[in-house]
N, C-alpha and C positions, 0 to 999 in steps of 0.2 A: 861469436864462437865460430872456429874455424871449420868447415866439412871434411874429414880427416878420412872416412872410408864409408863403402857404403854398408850397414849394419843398423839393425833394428834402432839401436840408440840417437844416431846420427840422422834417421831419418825422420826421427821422431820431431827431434828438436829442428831441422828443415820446416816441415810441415807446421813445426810452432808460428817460425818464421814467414810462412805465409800467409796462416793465417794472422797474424801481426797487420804484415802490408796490406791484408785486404779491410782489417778492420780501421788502420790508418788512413785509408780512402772511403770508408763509409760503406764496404762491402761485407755482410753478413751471409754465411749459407747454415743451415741447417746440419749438414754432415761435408765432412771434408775430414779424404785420409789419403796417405802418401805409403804408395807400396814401388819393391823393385821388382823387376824381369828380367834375368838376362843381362843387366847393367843398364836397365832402362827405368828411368824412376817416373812414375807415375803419379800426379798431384788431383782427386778427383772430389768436385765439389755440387753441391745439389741441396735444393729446397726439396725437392719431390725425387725419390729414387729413380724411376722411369725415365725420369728427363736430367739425369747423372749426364758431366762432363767433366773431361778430363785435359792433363796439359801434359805431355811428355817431355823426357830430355835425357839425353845420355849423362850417366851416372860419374863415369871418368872423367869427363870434364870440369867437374867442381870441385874435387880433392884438390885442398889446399885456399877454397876462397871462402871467405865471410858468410855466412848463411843468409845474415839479413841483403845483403849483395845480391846473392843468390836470385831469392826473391825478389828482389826489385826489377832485375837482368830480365825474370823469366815471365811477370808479370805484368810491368810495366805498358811493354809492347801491344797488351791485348788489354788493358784495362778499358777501354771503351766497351767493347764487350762483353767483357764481365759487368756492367754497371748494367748493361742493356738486361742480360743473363738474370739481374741481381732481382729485379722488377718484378 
């Protein structure tokens, strides 16, 4: 599915998609949700609330690409530390 604009629906199905890739590498969190600001989308995932992390990215930049993409693009890069995180 293509990322067509940023809207509740759209980010939802984002958020699917990353949770997809992380379970694709063996990366479970407890809570994980995807909100925007400003055109700034926010990907934030946690075992324990307190120690909540997040991933940012401008929102306008994805209109128009693959979501599962998306996610690989924005995750991939830090997947060492999300494993470390995952522990």
């Amino acid at each position: 599915m293509v990322f067509a604009s940023i809207d509740p629906n759209n980010l939802e199905y984002l958020r699917s998609s990353f949770e997809s890739f992380l379970s694709e590498h063996n990366l479970y969190f407890q809570y994980v949700s995807m909100h925007e600001e400003e055109g700034i989308l926010s990907f934030t995932f946690c075992n324990d609330p307190e120690k909540a992390r997040s991933v940012e990215f401008e929102g306008k930049h994805l209109i128009g690409l693959d979501m599962d993409y998306i996610a690989a693009e924005i995750l991939l890069p830090i997947l060492p530390r999300l494993k470390a995180y995952a522990r």
